[in-house]
Each structure stands twice: as structure tokens, then as C-alpha cells.
C-alpha positions as semicolon CSV with decimal commas, in nm:
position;residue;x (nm);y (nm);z (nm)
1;X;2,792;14,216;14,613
2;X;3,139;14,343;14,564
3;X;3,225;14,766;14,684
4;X;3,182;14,864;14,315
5;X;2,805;14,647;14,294
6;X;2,685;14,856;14,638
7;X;2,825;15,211;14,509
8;X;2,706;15,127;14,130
9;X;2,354;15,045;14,285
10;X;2,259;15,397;14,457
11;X;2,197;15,478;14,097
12;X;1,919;15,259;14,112
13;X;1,705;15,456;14,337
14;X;1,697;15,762;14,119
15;X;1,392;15,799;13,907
16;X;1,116;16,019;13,752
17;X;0,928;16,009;14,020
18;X;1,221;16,044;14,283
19;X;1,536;16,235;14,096
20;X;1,662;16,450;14,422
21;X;1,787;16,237;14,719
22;X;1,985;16,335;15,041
23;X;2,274;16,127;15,168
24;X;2,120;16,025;15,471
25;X;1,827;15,854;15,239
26;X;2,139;15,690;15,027
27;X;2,260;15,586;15,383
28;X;1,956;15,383;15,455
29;X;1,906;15,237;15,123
30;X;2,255;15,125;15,090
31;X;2,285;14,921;15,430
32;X;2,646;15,062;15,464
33;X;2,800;15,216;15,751
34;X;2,802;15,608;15,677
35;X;3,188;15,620;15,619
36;X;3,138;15,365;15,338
37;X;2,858;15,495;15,230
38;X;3,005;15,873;15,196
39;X;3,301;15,710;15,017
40;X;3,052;15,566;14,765
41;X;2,865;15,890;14,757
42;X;3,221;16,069;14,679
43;X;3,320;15,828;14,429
44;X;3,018;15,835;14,222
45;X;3,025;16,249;14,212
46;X;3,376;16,227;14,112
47;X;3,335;16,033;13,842
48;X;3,040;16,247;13,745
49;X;2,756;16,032;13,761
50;X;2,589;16,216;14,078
51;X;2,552;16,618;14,077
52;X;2,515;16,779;14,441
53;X;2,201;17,031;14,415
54;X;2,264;17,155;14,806
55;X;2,197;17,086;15,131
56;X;2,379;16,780;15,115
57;X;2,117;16,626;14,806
58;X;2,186;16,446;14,516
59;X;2,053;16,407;14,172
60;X;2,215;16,198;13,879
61;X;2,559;16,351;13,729
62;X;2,598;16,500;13,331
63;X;2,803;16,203;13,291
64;X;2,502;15,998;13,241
65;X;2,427;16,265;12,949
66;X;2,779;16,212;12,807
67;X;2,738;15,839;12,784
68;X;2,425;15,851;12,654
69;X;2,584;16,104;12,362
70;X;2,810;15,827;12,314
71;X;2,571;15,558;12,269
72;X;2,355;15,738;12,061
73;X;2,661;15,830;11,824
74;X;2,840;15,487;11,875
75;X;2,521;15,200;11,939
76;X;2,421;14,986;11,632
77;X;2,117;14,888;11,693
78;X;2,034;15,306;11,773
79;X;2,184;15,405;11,473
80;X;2,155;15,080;11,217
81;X;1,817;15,013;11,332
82;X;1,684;15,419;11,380
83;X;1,605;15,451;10,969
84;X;1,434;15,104;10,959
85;X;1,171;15,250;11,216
86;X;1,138;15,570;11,081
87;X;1,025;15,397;10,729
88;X;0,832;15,166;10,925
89;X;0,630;15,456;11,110
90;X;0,614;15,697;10,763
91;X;0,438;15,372;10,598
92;X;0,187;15,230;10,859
93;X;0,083;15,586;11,035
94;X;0,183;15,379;11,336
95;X;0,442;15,461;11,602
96;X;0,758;15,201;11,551
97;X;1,013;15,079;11,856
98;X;1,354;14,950;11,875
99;X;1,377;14,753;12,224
100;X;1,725;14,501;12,367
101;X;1,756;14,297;12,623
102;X;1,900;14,440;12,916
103;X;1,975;14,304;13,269
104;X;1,661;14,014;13,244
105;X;1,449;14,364;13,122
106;X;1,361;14,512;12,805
107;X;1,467;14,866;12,746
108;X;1,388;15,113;12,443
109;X;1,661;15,222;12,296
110;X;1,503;15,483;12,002
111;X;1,101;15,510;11,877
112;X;0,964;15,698;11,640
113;X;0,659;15,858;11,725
114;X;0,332;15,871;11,448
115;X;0,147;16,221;11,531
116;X;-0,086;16,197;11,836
117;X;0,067;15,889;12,011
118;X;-0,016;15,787;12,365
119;X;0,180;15,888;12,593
120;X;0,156;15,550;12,737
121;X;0,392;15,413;12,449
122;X;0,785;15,302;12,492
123;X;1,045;15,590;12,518
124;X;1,417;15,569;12,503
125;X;1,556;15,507;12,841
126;X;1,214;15,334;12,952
127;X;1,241;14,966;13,084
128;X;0,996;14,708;13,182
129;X;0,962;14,309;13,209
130;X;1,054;14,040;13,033
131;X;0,709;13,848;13,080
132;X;0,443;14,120;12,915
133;X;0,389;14,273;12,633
134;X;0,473;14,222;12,269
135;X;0,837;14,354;12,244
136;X;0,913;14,176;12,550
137;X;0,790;13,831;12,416
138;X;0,936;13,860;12,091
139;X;1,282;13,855;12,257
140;X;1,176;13,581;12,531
141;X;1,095;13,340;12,296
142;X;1,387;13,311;12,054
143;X;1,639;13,269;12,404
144;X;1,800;12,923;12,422
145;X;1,638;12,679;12,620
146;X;1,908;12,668;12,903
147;X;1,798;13,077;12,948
148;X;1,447;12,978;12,968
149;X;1,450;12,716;13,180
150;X;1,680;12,944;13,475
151;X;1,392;13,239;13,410
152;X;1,125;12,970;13,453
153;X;1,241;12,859;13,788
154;X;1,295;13,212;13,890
155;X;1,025;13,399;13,809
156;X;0,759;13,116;13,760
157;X;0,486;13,364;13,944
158;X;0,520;13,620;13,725
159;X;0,534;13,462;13,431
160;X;0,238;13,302;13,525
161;X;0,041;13,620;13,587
162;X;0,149;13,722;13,217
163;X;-0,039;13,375;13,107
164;X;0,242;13,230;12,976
165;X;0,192;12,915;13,133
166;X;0,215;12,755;13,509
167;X;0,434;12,456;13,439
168;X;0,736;12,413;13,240
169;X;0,536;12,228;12,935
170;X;0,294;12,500;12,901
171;X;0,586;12,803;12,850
172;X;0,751;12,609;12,636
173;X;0,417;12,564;12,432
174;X;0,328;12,948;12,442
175;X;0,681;13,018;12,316
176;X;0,726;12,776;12,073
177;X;0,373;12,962;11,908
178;X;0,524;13,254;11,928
179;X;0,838;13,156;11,747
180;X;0,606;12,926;11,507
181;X;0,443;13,280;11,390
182;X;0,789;13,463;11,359
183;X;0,595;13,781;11,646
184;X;0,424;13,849;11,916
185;X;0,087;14,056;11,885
186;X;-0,033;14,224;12,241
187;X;-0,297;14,386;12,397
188;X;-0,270;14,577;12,711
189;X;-0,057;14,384;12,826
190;X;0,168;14,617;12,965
191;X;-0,023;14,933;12,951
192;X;-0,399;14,917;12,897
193;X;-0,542;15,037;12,582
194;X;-0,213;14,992;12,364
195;X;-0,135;14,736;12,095
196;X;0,170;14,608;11,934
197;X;0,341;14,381;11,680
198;X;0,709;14,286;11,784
199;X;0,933;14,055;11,597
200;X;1,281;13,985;11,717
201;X;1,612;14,159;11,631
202;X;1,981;13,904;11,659
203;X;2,335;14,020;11,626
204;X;2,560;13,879;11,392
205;X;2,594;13,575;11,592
206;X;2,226;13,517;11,527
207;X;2,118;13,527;11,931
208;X;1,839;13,751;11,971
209;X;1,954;14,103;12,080
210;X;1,621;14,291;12,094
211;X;1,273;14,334;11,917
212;X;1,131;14,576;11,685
213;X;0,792;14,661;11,735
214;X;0,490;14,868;11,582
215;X;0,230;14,999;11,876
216;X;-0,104;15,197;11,883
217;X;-0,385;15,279;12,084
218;X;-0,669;15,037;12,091
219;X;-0,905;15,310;11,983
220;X;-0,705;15,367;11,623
221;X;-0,694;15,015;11,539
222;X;-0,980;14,740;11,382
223;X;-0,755;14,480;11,502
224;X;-0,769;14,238;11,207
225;X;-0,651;14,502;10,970
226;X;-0,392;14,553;11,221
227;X;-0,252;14,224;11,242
228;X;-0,196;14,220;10,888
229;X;0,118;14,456;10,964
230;X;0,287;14,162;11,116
231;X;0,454;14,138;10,748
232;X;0,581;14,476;10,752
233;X;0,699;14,435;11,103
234;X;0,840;14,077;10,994
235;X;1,068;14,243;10,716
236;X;1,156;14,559;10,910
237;X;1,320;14,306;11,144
238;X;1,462;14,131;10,909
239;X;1,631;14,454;10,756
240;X;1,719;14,598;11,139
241;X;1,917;14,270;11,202
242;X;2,080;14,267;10,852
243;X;2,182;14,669;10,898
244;X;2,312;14,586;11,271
245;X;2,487;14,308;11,167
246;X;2,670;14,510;10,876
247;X;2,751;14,761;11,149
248;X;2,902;14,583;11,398
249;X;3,121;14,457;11,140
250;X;3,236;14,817;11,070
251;X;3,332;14,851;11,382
252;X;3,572;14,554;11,468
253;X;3,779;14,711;11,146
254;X;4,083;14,926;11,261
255;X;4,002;15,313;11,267
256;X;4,280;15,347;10,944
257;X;4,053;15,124;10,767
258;X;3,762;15,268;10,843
259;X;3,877;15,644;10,804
């Protein structure tokens, strides 16, 4: 990795469960001698995206708050896709997701949450593998076969474990289902006790860009009934993708012709 890859990836170590860490800790993580890691320290604080909170600790910076303003004012799929759900939710009493593909993951982008949701479900910000669970397979199986087949020889284990098949012919197979039904329907796969419907989201280029999703708790559902949301999820899709689409449109035009 290149100077900005190492500094970049001390962001990686903050989390939920470990938001507060010293610069002796970043030291060790990094690998770096302690000059270059300082530097990176120093670089990342000035540009705001780590906050000292004393005796020499870190936490992340309120830049990370300012871009995420920013996306939230500026991201199509947040904003084209954010009234889709909210329908979606109002009409099935069921909690409704907007997920993309990020960095071989899938991340939440916005949810909206029915009244007494698990806390188990999605949240913006929240990530998780590409391999398990409905809103992740809804994006796997509509990548192009060249994508698959790098995955496959990457992370043949784990995909695998999420009983998508142990040889080449037998992913294939599982996705081709998948994309044969138009979603993905899930249980516990991810978390146990929650189920989900995802169907999957494409830019105006038509490659898949994320997945839109309806999820539950096991214990609310009679799972036949259920499954017949897959329409509703199928056509909330459809109208996410359209809506995205329209926006990122809007904003290739010059500001003049869009003020």
C-alpha cells in the first residue's frame, strides 16, 4: 500500500465497540515506524477526520459528520430511493432497507424502521458480507460473471459456509435461481431470527448498484404470507432504480440549468 492507503487505514480500527484509541495502539496496528506513524496521525487530525480527546487518544474527527451531511443531502440512491422505502414500510407494516455495494461489502445507506423493530435489523452506516443474507445476495447475483468468478476464487470458504455452493458450477447454479426469481428471500442468515426480501437496485448504466430489501423478525411473520411481498419488493425496486436513475441525470446537468 501506498502512504495515503496506510494513513487512510487507521480509520479502520475505530468502531462501536472500540471508538477511543491512543497513538501508541495506532503505532502497533499500523506497522510504521513512530515518526511515520505520528505524521499519519497529524495528517488525519488536520484534515479533521481524527479528534484528540487527551492524553494523547484519539477518536474519529466531525469531518466524518460533515461528509456524511453531504451524502445524505447529495447521494441518489439516499435521497431517490428514501420515499420508495418509506411507502414500502407504511404499506407492508414491515421495516424497508436501501443497501450498495461497497468495497466487496454491503452497506446500508437509509432504512425505515416499522414500530417495534429488532434491533438486530440494518442501520445506516452498518456493513456486512457479500455471501449472507438477502440484501447481500440480491446484489451478488446480478454481478457480471468476470466479478464472480475473481470472488469465487477468493473467498471460496466463505461462500461455501453461506451454502452457496463448493465448486464453481454449483454458485453459478444458486445465482442463476436467484436471478431466475428476480430476489433473494433469507432467514437468519446474517442475524438469527430475522427475515428479508431483497431485490436488486442498478444505476443508469443498468449494473447493479445495491438492493432494496423488506426485513422482520421471524416471530411476526407466517412465512408464506410473507413471501408473497416479493411483488411489492419487486416493484419498489423497480421504482428505486427508475428514481436513481432520473437523479443522477439531474446531476450531470450544469448548476445554471439546474437552478
Amino acid at each position: 500500500m501506498n502512504s495515503l492507503e496506510k494513513a487512510l487505514g487507521l480509520l479502520d480500527v475505530f468502531t462501536q465497540a472500540a471508538p477511543v484509541w491512543s497513538a501508541e495502539d495506532l503505532k502497533r496496528y499500523s506497522g510504521a515506524s513512530p515518526a511515520t506513524c505520528y505524521r499519519y496521525i497529524k495528517t488525519l487530525h488536520k484534515a479533521g477526520l481524527l479528534a484528540r480527546v487527551g492524553n494523547g487518544a484519539y477518536t474519529l474527527g466531525p469531518r466524518v459528520l460533515e461528509l456524511d451531511r453531504i451524502a445524505r443531502q447529495c447521494d441518489p440512491v439516499y435521497i431517490a430511493g428514501g420515499p420508495v422505502i418509506k411507502r414500502l414500510a407504511e404499506r407492508t407494516r414491515y421495516s424497508a432497507l436501501l443497501c450498495i455495494l461497497y468495497s466487496g461489502k454491503v452497506m446500508c445507506v437509509r432504512e425505515a424502521l416499522a414500530p417495534g423493530a429488532p434491533p438486530e435489523l440494518f442501520s445506516r452506516g452498518q456493513s456486512r458480507p457479500l455471501f449472507t443474507g438477502a440484501t447481500a445476495k440480491a446484489i451478488l447475483a446480478w454481478l457480471p460473471p468476470h466479478q464472480l468468478r475473481a470472488l469465487f476464487a477468493k473467498h471460496r470458504k466463505s461462500i461455501a459456509a453461506a451454502g452457496l455452493g463448493a465448486d464453481w458450477d454449483s454458485f453459478r447454479k444458486e445465482l442463476r435461481q436467484i436471478r431466475q426469481d428476480g430476489y433473494s428471500l433469507t432467514m437468519g442468515e446474517y442475524n438469527p431470527g430475522i427475515v428479508a426480501i431483497a431485490a436488486p437496485l442498478f444505476n443508469r448504466a443498468g449494473d447493479v448498484l445495491g438492493s432494496l430489501a423488506v426485513a422482520t423478525s421471524t416471530e411476526k411473520i407466517v412465512l408464506p404470507k410473507f413471501r408473497l411481498l416479493a411483488k411489492d419488493v419487486l416493484a419498489a425496486a423497480r421504482e428505486a432504480t427508475e428514481r436513481i436513475a432520473a437523479a443522477q441525470n439531474l446531476m450531470d446537468l450544469p448548476a445554471r440549468a439546474v437552478g
